[in-house]
C-alpha positions as CSV (number, residue, x, y, z in Angstrom):
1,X,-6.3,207.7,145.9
2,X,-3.8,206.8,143.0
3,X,-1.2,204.2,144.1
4,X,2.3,204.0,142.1
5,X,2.1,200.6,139.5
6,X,5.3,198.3,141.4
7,X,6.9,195.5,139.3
8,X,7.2,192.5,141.3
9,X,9.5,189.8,140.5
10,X,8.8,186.1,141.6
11,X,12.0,183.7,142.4
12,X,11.3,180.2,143.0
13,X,14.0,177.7,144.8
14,X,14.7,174.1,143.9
15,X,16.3,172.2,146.4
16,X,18.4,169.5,145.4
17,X,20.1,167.0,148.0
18,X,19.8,169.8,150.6
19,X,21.3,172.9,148.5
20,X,19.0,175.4,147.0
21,X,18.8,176.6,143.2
22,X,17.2,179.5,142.0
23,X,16.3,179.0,138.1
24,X,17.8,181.3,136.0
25,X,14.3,181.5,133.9
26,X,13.0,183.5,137.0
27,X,15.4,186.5,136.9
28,X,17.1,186.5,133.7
29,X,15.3,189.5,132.1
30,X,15.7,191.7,134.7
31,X,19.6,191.1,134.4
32,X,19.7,192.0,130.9
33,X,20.4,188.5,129.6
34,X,19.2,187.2,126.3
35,X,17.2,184.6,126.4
36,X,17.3,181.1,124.5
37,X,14.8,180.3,122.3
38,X,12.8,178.0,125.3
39,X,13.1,181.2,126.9
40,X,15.9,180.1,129.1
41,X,19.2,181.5,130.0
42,X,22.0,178.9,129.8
43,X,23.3,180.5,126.4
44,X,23.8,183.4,128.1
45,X,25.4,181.8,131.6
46,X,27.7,180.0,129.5
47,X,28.4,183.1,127.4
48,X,29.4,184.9,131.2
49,X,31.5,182.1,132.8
50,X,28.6,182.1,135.2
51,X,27.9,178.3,136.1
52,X,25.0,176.5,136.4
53,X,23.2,173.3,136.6
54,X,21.2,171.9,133.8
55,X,18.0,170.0,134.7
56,X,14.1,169.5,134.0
57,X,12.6,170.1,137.0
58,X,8.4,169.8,138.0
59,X,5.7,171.7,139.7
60,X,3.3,169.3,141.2
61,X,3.9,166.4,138.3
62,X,3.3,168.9,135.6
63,X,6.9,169.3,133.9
64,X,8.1,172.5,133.4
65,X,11.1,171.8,131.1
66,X,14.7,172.3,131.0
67,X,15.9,175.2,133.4
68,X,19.3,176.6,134.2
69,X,19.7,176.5,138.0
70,X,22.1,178.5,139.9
71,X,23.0,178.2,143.5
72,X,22.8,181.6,145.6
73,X,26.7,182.4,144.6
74,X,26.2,181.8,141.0
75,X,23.3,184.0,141.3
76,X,25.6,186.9,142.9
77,X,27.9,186.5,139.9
78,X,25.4,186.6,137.1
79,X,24.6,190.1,139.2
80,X,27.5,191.0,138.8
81,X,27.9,191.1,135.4
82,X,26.9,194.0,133.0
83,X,24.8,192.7,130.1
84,X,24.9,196.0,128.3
């Protein structure tokens, strides 16, 4: 039996003082944005007029680096926007 090869995509949330982020690391690909040379988006979300928040954020004490994080409506614009 030959089952069709899905692409899944993996969006993590950071929650910050009670308001969730999504970093922009996690989805910018598959919206067409180009990506910095860390492999982050915030040239490209500055680029847009999309805002964003600008931290280093860790997973269990390892850090992970820099990341642009959006909140859910800043995530709905960067959508929204036709990168070509």
């Amino acid at each position: 039996m030959n089952y069709p090869h899905i692409k899944t995509l993996t969006i993590r949330f950071v929650e910050i003082d009670g308001t969730a982020y999504i970093p922009a690391r996690d989805f910018g690909q598959s919206l067409g944005l180009t990506a910095d040379e860390d492999g982050d988006y915030r040239s490209a979300l500055t680029e847009a007029g999309i805002p964003y928040t600008d931290l280093a954020i860790f997973d269990q004490d390892e850090p992970l680096g820099p990341h642009a994080l959006l909140t859910e409506a800043d995530f709905n614009q960067a959508r929204s926007v036709n990168r070509g």
